[in-house]
N, C-alpha and C positions, 0 to 999 in steps of 0.2 A: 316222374320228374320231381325235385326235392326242391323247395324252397329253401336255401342257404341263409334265408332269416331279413333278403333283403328285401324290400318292397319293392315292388313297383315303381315308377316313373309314369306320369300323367303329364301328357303332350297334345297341344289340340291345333285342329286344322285351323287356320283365319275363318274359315264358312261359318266354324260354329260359334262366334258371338253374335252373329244374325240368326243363327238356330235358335239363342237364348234369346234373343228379343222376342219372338215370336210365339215364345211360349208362356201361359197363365201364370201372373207372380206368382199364385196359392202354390201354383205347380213346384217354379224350380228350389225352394229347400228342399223339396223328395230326392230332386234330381242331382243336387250337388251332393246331398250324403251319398248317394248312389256310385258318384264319380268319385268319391272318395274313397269308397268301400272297393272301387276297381285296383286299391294299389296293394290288397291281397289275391288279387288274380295267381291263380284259377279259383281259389278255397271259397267261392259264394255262387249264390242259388241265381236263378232267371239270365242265367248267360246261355245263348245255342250260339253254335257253330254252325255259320252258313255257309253255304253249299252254291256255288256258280254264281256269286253277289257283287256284283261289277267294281264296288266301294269297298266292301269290306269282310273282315271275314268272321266278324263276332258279333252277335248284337245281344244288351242288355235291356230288359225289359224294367220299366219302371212305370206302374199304372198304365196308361193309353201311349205313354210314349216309349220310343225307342231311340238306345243310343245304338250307335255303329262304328265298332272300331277296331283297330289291327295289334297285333302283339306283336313284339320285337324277342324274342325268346332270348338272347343270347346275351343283350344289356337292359334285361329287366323293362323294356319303356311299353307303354300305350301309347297307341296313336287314337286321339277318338275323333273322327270322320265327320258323325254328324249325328246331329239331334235332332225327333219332330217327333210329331204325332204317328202312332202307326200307319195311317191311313196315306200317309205323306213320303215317308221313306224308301217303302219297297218301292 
């Protein structure tokens, strides 16, 4: 798959500003460089591709938490799903 040089597009569900309330201010500067870095998807590290996951089909790993979100391959967009804690998301 070649990246044509354009980025990404970062699109979020309504759910996830109640995602970002709920999680540790320390926390979210990790988390928005994190969503930031998603607008050179695929080219970065702690992304798996989930397998039979009712939400979504990708999750990035940042510390304890995890994002969950979809790729739109063909106009470049993210969808990101949802934010939390690991313990919270599966």
């Amino acid at each position: 798959m070649t990246n044509s040089g354009r980025k990404f597009e970062i699109f979020y569900a309504k759910s996830v500003k109640s995602d970002l309330d709920k999680i540790a201010k320390q926390d979210l500067p990790k988390i928005k460089l994190a969503i930031e870095k998603l607008q050179d998807f695929p080219n970065i590290s702690n992304i798996k591709k989930l397998t039979a996951h009712p939400l979504a089909d990708f999750r990035l790993r940042v510390g304890n938490y995890r994002l969950l979100f979809d790729v739109e391959w063909e106009n470049k967009k993210i969808y990101i799903l949802k934010i939390g804690h690991r313990k919270d998301v599966y």
